[in-house]
VODOKE-196094 format. One line per field, with one value per residue (C-alpha): z, y, x. Coordinates in steps of 0.05 Angstrom, whole numbers, plus 32768, in hexadecimal, padded with zeros to 4 digits. Layout:
BEGIN
z	Z | ...
y	Y | ...
x	X | ...
This chain:
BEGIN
z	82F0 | 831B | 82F4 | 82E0 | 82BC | 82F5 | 82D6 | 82E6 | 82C8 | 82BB | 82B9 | 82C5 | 82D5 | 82F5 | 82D6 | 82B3 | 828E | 82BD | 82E7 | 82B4 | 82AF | 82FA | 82F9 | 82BA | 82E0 | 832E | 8301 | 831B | 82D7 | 82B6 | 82AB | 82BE | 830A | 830B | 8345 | 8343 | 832B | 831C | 8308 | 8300 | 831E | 836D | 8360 | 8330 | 8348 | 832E | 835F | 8399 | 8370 | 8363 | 83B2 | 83BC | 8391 | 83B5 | 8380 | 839F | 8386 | 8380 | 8361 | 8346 | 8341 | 8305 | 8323 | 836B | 8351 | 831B | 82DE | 82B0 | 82B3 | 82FE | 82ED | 82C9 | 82F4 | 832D | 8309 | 82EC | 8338 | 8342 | 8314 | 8323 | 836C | 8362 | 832F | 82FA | 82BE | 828C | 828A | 8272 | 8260 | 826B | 8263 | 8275 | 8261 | 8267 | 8223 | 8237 | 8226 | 81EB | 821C | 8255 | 821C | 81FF | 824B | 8248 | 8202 | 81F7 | 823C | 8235 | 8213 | 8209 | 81EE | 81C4 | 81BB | 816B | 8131 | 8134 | 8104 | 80FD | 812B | 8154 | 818B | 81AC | 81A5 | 8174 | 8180 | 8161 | 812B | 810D | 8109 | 80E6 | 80B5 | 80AB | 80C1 | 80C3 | 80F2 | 8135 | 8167 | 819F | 8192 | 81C8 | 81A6 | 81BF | 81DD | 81AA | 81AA | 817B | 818D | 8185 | 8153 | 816E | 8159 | 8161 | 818F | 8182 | 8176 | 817A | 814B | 8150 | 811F | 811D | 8121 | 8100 | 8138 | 8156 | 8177 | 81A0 | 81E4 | 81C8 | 8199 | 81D8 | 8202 | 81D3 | 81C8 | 820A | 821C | 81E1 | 8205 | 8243 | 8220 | 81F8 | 8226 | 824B | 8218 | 81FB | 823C | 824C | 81FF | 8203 | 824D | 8231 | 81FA | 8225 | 825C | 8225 | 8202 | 8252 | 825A | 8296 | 829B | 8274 | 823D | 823C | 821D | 81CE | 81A7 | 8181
y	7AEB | 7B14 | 7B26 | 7AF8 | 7AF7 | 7AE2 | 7AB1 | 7A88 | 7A45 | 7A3F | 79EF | 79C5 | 7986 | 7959 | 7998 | 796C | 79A7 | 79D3 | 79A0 | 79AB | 79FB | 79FB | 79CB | 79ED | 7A29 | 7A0E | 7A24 | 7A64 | 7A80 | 7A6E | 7AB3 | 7AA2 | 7A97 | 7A67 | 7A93 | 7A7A | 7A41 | 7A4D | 7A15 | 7A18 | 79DE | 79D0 | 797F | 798B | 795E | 7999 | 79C3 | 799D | 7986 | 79D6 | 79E0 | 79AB | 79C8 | 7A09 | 7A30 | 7A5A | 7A37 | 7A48 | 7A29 | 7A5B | 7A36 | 7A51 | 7A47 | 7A58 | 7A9C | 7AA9 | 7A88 | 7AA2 | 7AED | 7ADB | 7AA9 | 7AD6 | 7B10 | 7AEB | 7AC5 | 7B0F | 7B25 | 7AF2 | 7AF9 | 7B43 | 7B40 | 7B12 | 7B39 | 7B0B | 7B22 | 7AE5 | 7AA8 | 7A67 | 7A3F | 79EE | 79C4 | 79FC | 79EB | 7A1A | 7A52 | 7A96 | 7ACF | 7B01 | 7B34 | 7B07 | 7AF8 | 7B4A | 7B5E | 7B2D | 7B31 | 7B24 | 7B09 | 7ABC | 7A7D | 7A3E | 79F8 | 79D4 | 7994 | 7994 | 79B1 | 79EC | 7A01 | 79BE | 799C | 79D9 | 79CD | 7986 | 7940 | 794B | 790A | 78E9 | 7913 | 7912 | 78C8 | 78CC | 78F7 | 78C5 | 7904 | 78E9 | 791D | 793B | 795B | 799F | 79EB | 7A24 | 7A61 | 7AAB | 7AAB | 7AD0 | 7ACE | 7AA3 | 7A60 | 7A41 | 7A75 | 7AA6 | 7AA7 | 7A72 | 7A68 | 7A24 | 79E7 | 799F | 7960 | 7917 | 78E4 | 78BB | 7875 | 7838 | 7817 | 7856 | 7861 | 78AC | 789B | 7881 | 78C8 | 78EA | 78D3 | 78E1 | 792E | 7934 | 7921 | 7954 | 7986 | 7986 | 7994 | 79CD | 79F8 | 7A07 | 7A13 | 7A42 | 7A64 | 7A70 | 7A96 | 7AB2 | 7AD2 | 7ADE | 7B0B | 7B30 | 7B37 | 7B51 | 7B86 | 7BA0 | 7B8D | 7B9A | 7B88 | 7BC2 | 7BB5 | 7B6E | 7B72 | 7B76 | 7B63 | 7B1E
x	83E4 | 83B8 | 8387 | 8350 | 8305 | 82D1 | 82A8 | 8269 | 8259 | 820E | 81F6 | 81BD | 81D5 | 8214 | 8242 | 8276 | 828C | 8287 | 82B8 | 82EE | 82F2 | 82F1 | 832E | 834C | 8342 | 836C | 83AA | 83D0 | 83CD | 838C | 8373 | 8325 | 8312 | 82D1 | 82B0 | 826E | 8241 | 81EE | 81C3 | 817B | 8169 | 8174 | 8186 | 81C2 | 81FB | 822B | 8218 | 822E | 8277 | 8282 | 8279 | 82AA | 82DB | 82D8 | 82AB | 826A | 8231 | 81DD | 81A1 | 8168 | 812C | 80F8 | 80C1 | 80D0 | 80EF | 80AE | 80BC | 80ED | 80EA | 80F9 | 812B | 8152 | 814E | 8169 | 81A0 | 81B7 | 81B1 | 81DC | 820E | 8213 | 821E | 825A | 8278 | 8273 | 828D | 828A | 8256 | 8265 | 8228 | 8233 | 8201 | 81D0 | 818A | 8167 | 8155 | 816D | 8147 | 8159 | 8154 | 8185 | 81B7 | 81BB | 81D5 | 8206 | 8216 | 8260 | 8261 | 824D | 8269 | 8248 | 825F | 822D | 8231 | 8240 | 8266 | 8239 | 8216 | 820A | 81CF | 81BE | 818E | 8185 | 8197 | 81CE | 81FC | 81C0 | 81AA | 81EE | 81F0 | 81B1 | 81CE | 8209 | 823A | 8288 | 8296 | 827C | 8295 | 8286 | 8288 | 828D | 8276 | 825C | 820F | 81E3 | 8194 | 8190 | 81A3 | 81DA | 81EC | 8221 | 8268 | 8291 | 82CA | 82F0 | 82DB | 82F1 | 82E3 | 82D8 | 82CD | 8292 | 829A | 8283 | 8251 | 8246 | 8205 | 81EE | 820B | 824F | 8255 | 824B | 8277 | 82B5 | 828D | 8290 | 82DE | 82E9 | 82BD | 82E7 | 8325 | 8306 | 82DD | 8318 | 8342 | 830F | 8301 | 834D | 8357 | 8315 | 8335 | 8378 | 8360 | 8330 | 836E | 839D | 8368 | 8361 | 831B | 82E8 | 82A6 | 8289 | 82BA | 82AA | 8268 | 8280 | 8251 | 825D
C-alpha cells in the first residue's frame, strides 16, 4: 500500500492510546501513518514515548500561545503545515471549539470512555456503577460540537463485575480501548482510501 491518511493523535497525558495506533500503525499496510503527535500540555509523558517511537511530536501551551483562540490557531497551524489530514483525539482534554471542530468536521475521531450515549462527559467508570449498569465499555465516534455526540464508529463492551470499584472498570475499558481505536482508525482509513479521498474530500459532514 502506498497510499496512506496522515494522521495526528491529539492527547493530554502518558498517551496510552495514542501508543497503540502508533504501533497498530508500524504495519506495512495499515492505511493511516501517525505523522504527528500535539498535546496541550508540555509535561505529557506521551510526548516523549511518540518521539521515541519515531513520530514528530509538539506541545502547544494555552496560555503561552493566548488562551484558547490562540491554542487553537496554533494547533490548526500545526496540523496544516504537516499535512494532516485526519485527527485522532486520545485522551485529549481539552473542549474544542464549535468553530475548531466545523474545519475539521469529518476529519477527527475520538474514543470515549463509555457506551456512548451513555455517561457522556467525565468520570464515567464511576457513574455507571452508580447506576448498577451490567455493561460498559469504549466508543470511537466522529467529533461534532456537541460533545460526545457525533456518530458513532465502533464500539467495544465489557461486563461489569461483581466487586468492581472505578479503577478496576477502567482498566478492562481501557485494554478494550486499545484494541478498538485501531481497529476503528484502520476502517475508518480503508473506506476513505477506497471512495479516493484527499483532504478536501475528507471533510463530510457526520
Amino acid at each position: 500500500m502506498t497510499r496512506r491518511i496522515e494522521t495526528a493523535v491529539l492527547i493530554s497525558g502518558r498517551g496510552s492510546n495514542m501508543a497503540s495506533l502508533i504501533e497498530a500503525a508500524a504495519a506495512p499496510d495499515y492505511p493511516a501513518r501517525i505523522r504527528l503527535v500535539i498535546s496541550d500540555r508540555r509535561d505529557a509523558g506521551g510526548l516523549s514515548a511518540a518521539q521515541a517511537a519515531g513520530v514528530a511530536a509538539l506541545a502547544i501551551d494555552a496560555k503561552a500561545a493566548g488562551g484558547r483562540a490562540g491554542f487553537e490557531a496554533a494547533l490548526d497551524t500545526g496540523l496544516r503545515q504537516r499535512g494532516i489530514e485526519l485527527i485522532c483525539l486520545a485522551g485529549f482534554m481539552r473542549i474544542l471549539s464549535a468553530e475548531f471542530v466545523s474545519r475539521w468536521r469529518g476529519r477527527a475521531l475520538n474514543i470515549h470512555p463509555s457506551l456512548l450515549p451513555a455517561y457522556k462527559g467525565l468520570d464515567t467508570h464511576a457513574r455507571a456503577l452508580a447506576d448498577g449498569a451490567r455493561e460498559h465499555g469504549c466508543t470511537v465516534h466522529w467529533v461534532t460540537p456537541e460533545l460526545d455526540s457525533g456518530e458513532i464508529v465502533a464500539q467495544a463492551r465489557v461486563p461489569v463485575l461483581p466487586g468492581d470499584d472505578a479503577d478496576r472498570l477502567a482498566a478492562r475499558v481501557l485494554a478494550q480501548e486499545h484494541k478498538l481505536y485501531p481497529s476503528a482508525l484502520r476502517e475508518v482509513c480503508l473506506g476513505l482510501l477506497a471512495a479516493q479521498c484527499g483532504l478536501g474530500s475528507l471533510s463530510t459532514a457526520r
